[in-house]
C-alpha positions in Angstrom: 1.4 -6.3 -4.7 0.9 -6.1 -8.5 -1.8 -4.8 -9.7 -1.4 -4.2 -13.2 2.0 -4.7 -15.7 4.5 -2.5 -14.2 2.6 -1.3 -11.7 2.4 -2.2 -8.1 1.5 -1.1 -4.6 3.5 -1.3 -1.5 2.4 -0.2 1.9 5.8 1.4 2.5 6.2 2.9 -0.9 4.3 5.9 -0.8 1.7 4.7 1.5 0.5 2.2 -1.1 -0.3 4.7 -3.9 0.3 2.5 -7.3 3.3 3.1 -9.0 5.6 2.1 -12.2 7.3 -1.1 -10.7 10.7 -0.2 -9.0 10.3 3.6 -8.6 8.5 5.9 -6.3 6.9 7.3 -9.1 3.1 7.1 -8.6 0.3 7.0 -11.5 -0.9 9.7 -9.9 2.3 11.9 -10.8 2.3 10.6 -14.3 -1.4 11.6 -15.3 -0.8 14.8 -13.9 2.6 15.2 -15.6 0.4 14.0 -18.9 -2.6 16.2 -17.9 -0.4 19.6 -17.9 0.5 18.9 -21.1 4.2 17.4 -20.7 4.6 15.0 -23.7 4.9 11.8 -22.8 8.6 11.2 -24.3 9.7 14.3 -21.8 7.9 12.4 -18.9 9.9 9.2 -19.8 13.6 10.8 -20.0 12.8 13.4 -16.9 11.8 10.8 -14.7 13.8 7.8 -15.9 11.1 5.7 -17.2 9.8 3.9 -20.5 7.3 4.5 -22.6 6.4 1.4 -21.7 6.0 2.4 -18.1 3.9 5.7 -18.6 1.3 3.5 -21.2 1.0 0.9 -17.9 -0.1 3.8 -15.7 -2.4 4.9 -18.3 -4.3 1.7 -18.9 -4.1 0.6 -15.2 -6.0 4.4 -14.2 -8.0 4.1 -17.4 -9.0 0.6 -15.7 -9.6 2.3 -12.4 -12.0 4.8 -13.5 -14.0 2.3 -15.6 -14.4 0.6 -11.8 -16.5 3.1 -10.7 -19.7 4.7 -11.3 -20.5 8.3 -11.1 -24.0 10.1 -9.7 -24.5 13.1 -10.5 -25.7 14.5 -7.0 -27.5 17.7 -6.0 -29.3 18.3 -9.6 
């Protein structure tokens, strides 16, 4: 299923995690990739993807998040 450009889901890739279109690379591994601090041109050539592909994963979780609402709970 595609859910976003270059991203897709796939019961039997990954158990359906989204992930750049015709790898098993998830979103998931590419934020946290990002989120450690790995420049995004050393994400693209270690794992064989475009630039293109890593700004897809970005806008499609950047669409997740703005989904959701967050509560504060506990306060």
């Amino acid at each position: 299923m595609k859910l976003a450009e270059r991203i897709v889901a796939d019961p039997e890739i990954l158990g359906g995690k989204p992930v750049v279109a015709g790898t098993r690379i998830s979103v998931e591994f590419v934020l946290g990739q990002l989120g450690r601090g790995i420049a995004l041109d050393d994400v693209a050539r270690d794992y064989a993807l475009s630039r293109e592909d890593i700004l897809a994963a970005i806008r499609f979780a950047a669409s997740a998040v703005g989904r959701d609402a967050y509560v504060a709970l506990g306060r």
